[in-house]
N, C-alpha and C positions, 0 to 999 in steps of 0.2 A: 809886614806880617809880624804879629805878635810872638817874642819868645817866652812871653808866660805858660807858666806850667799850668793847664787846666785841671782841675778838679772839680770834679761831682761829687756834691753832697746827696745820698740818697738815705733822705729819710733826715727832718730836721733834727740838730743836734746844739745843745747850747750855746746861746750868744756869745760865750766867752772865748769859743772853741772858733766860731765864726770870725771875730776879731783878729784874731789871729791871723787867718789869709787878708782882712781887709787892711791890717798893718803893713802888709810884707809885698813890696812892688813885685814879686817875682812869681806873683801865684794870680788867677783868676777861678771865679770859681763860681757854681750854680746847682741851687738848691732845690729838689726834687722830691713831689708827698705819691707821684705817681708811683706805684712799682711793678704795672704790667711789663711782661715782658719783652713785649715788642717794642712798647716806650724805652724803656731803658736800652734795648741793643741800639737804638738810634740816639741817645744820649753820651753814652760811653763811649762811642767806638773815635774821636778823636781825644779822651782825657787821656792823662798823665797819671794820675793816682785816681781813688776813690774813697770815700767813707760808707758803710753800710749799719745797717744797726739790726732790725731781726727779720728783714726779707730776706727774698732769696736771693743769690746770686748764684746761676745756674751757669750750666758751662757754652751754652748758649750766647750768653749775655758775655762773658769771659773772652769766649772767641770772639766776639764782636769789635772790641777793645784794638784795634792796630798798638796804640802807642801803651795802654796800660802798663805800667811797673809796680805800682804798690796798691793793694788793700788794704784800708786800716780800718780796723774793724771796732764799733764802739762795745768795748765788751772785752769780755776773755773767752767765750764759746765761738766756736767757727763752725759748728754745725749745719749753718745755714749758706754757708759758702764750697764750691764744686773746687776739691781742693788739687783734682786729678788735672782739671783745665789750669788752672793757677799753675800747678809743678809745669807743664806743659808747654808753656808762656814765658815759663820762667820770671813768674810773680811774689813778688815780696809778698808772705801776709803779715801782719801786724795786729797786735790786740793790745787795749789798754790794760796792762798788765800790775799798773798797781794804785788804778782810780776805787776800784769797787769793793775791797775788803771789808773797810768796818764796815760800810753800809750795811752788807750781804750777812756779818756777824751778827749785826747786831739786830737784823730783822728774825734770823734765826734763832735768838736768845728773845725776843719778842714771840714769836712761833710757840716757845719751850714752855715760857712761862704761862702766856695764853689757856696752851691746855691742861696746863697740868695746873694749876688754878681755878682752869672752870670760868673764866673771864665772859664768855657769853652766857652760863648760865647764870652768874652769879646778878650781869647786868640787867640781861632781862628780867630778872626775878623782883629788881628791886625796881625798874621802869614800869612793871604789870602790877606796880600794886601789893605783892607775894611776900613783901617782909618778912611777914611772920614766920612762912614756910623755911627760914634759912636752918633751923634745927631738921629738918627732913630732906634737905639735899644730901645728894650723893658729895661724900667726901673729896677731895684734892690732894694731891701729893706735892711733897716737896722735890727739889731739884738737890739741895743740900745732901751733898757723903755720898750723891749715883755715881752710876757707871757711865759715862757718856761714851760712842763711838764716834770718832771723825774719820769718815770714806773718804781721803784725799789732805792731802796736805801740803796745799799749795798756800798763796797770800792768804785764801780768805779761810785755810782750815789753821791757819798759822794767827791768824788775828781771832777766831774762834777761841782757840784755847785757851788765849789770856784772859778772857770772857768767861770760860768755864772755868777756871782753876780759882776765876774771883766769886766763883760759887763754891766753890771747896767740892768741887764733882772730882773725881778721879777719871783720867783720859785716859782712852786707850785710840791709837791711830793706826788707819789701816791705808798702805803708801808704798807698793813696792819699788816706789822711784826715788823713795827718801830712805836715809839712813836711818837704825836704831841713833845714834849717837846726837844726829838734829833733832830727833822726834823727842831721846830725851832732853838734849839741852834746855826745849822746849816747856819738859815739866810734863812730857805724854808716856805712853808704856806700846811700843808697837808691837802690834801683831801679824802676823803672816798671813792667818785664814779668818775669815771673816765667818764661815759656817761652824766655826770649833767656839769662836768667844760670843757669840748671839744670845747664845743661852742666860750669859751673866750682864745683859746690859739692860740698861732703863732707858737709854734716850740714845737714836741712831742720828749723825747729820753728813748729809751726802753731797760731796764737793770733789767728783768724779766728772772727769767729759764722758759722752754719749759714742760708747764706741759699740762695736762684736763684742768685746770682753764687759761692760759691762752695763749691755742691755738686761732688761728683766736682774738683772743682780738681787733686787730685793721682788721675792716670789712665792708662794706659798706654802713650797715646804718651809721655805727659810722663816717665813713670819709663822709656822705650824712651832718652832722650837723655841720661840722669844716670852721672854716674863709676859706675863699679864699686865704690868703697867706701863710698859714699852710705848716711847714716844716715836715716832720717826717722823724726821723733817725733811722737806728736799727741795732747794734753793741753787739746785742745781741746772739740770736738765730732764726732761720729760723721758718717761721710757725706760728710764734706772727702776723705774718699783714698778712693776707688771700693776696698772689699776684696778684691773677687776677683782686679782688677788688680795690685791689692799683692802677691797671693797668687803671682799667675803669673810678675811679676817678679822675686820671691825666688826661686823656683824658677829662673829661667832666671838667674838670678847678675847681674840688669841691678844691684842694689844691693845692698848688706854687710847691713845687717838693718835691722828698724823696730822703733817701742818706741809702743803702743796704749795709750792710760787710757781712750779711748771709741770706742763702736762705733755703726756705724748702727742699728741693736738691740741694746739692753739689757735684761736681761744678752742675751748674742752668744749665737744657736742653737749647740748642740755639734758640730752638723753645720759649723758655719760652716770652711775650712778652714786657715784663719789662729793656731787654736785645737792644731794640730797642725802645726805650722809652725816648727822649730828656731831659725831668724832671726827671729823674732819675739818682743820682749819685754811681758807683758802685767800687767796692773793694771786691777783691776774697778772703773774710774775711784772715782780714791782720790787723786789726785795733791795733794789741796787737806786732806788728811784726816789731820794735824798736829794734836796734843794743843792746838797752840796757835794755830793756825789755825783750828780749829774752834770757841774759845772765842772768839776777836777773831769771826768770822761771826753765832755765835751772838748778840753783842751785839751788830752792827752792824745786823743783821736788825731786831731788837726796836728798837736806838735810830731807825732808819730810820722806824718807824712814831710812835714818840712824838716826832721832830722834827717830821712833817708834818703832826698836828693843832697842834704849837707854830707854825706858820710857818716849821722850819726847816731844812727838807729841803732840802741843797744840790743845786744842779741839774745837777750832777755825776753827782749816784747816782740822777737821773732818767733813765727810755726815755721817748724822743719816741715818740708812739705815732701 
């Protein structure tokens, strides 16, 4: 009988990350595109660890699991993982906790610039022929001397800022788990309420997990008090900005446009109407999805799990559960 440690890979994750078990005599392991769930409870239930990426892991599939000890999760969101069965089990979870910052910054600063630019009108105009009509577009704004907001300020609201400060924006950070004193080492200005400083900002980026505290956060009153040239981005999670809200304040010109990598459903019904919505810049959450971003995930994934049968999972890239 084998005393390799099995792992399932559910859901392919970079060759680089893969290597890593095929180097290491102490690990076996088997890669999986199904994610039914009845499939996977008869997968799982003799592994040692797991990898997941944005399926579900229900608590169904959790209890299935006899020998399970760690989840390592490709990512830093667990939303998608039953965390009540995990505490339960008494399950490690684990998130690649410092593969996906720039990427995520710098898709967001891509986001920023996009619309406040006008990058699709301007292209189209020059693809259709429209040259001439560039004296008769609607104007662009710069990003230079704004207000930007960061909702969270973790790695990737922390690799943000150097991003924005090299625009010469003034930050202001919204982080009740970080200190005044990091925020400003950082070069940011933190604030307390987020419904009192709205008023005075030009570009919101939301780097908050999907909890009760802050679903709908961004909602219609809150976009009823925001400048008119107000960006919001959200490279977050789905659910943070109420959409239909978002929807109606585009439409009624309460802010300049928003830039989406996630929806509260994935993928977003076609119906949804944000999907037909001009001010709207979208990405079928991809923000982290970087030739090389994706290779650093893929091994932190995989090294995530062969630290914590070593002892040496730092508690960093642990969820208190």
């Amino acid at each position: 009988m084998s005393n390799k440690k099995k792992i399932l890979i559910i859901q392919p994750i970079h060759h680089a990350g893969i290597d890593l078990l095929e180097k290491n005599s102490n690990y076996e392991f088997e890669i999986v595109k199904n994610t039914e769930i009845n499939f996977l409870k008869s997968k799982i239930k003799d592994c040692d660890g797991v990898t997941i990426r944005t399926s579900k892991l229900s608590g169904d599939i959790i209890h299935a699991a006899s020998k399970l000890k760690i989840i390592s999760r490709h990512g830093v969101g667990y939303d998608n993982i039953d965390l009540k069965s995990s505490k339960e089990k008494n399950i490690t979870l684990a998130i690649t906790a410092t593969a996906n910052a720039v990427a995520v910054a710098e898709h967001v600063m891509f986001m920023l610039l996009s619309i406040s630019k006008g990058k699709n009108m301007y292209d189209n105009t020059v693809k259709e022929g429209n040259f001439d009509d560039r004296n008769k577009l609607p104007k662009t704004i710069e990003i230079w001397n704004k207000n930007i907001l960061i909702a969270g300020f973790g790695r990737i609201g922390q690799a943000l800022i150097k991003r924005c400060l090299g625009f010469e924006m003034k930050v202001f950070v919204y982080d009740p788990f970080v200190s005044k004193e990091v925020i400003e080492k950082f070069g940011g200005i933190k604030i307390d309420n987020i419904n009192e400083v709205c008023k005075n900002i030009d570009a919101i980026s939301l780097h908050v997990p999907l909890n009760e505290n802050t679903k709908n956060l961004i909602n219609y009153e809150l976009l009823k008090t925001m400048k008119k040239n107000c960006i919001i981005i959200n490279a977050a999670r789905g659910g943070i900005i109420n959409e239909i809200d978002l929807d109606r304040a585009l439409n009624e010109d309460l802010i300049f446009g928003a830039g989406l990598d996630v929806f509260e459903v994935e993928p977003p019904n076609l119906e949804n109407p944000l999907l037909k919505n001009n001010k709207v810049f979208l990405s079928p959450h991809t923000a982290a999805f970087t030739e090389e971003c994706m290779t650093r995930m893929g091994i932190e994934t995989v090294q995530n799990i062969i630290d914590f049968f070593d002892g040496k999972l730092e508690e960093s890239k642990k969820i208190k559960l």
